[in-house]
N, C-alpha and C positions, 0 to 999 in steps of 0.2 A: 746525611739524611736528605730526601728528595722532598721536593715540593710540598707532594701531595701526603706524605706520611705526617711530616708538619702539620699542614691542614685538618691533618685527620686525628692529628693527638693536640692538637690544637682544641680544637669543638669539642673531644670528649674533655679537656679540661672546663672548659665556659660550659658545657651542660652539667659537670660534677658541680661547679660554684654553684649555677642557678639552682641544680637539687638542693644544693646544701642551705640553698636561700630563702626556700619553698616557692620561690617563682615558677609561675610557666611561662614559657617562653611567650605569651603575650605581655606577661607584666615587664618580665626583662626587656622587650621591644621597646615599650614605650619608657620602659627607665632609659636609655639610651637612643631614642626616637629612632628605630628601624621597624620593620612589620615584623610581625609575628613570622611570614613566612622568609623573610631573610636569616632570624635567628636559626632557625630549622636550616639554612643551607650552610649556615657558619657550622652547626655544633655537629650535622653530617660531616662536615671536611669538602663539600662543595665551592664554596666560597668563603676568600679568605677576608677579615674583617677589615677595615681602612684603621691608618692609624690614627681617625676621632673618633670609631667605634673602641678601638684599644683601650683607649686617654677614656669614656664612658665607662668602660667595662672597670676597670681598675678603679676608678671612683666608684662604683655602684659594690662592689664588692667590696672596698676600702684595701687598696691593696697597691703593688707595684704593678707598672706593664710588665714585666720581665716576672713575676709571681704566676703571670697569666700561663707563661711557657713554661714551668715546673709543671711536668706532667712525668716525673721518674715513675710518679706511684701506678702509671699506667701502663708499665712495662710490662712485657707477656710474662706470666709466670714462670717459665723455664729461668728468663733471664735475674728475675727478682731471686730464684731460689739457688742460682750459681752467686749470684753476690752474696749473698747469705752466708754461705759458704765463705766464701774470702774471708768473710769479715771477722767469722769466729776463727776461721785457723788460725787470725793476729790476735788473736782474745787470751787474756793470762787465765792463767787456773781459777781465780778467782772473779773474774768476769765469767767466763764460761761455764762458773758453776751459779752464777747470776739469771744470766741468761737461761739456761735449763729450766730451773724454777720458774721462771715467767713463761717460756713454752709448753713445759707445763699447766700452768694453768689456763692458758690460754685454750690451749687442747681440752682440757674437762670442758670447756663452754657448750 
């Protein structure tokens, strides 16, 4: 994986936390003493964060550093729904008939 796709799934992780936090990214700035307009370069994937904004962000969120680079769930669809796949073809009859039921209802929503 190259630099800038890091970067770049990088920020859309730290802007998923901060949503998840109801921060905007002013509050997140000053919870971790950057501007408002650095956080916006970080969570674009313009800039990548030092590692004492890392050591802030993972405390502010209560979390690991390496929690921060968990961004599977940000995988383009194509690729989340090939895994998908995988996953149930190892699936017994009776998991797979688990699973159905909850895509199921998932699907009514």
């Amino acid at each position: 994986m190259d630099d800038k796709k890091v970067k770049i799934l990088l920020g859309k992780r730290i802007k998923q936390l901060r949503q998840s936090f109801n921060f905007t990214q002013f509050v997140l700035g000053e919870k971790i003493d950057i501007n408002q307009r650095q956080v916006a370069q970080i969570e674009s994937g313009n800039s990548f964060p030092s590692l004492s904004t890392l050591v802030k962000l993972a405390k502010v969120y209560n979390c690991e550093i390496k929690d921060l680079f968990n961004y599977n769930h940000l995988e383009e669809e194509k690729t989340i729904k090939e895994n998908i796949k995988n996953i149930i073809s190892n699936l017994d009859k009776k998991d797979t008939q688990l699973l159905y039921a909850i895509a199921k209802v998932i699907r009514e929503k």
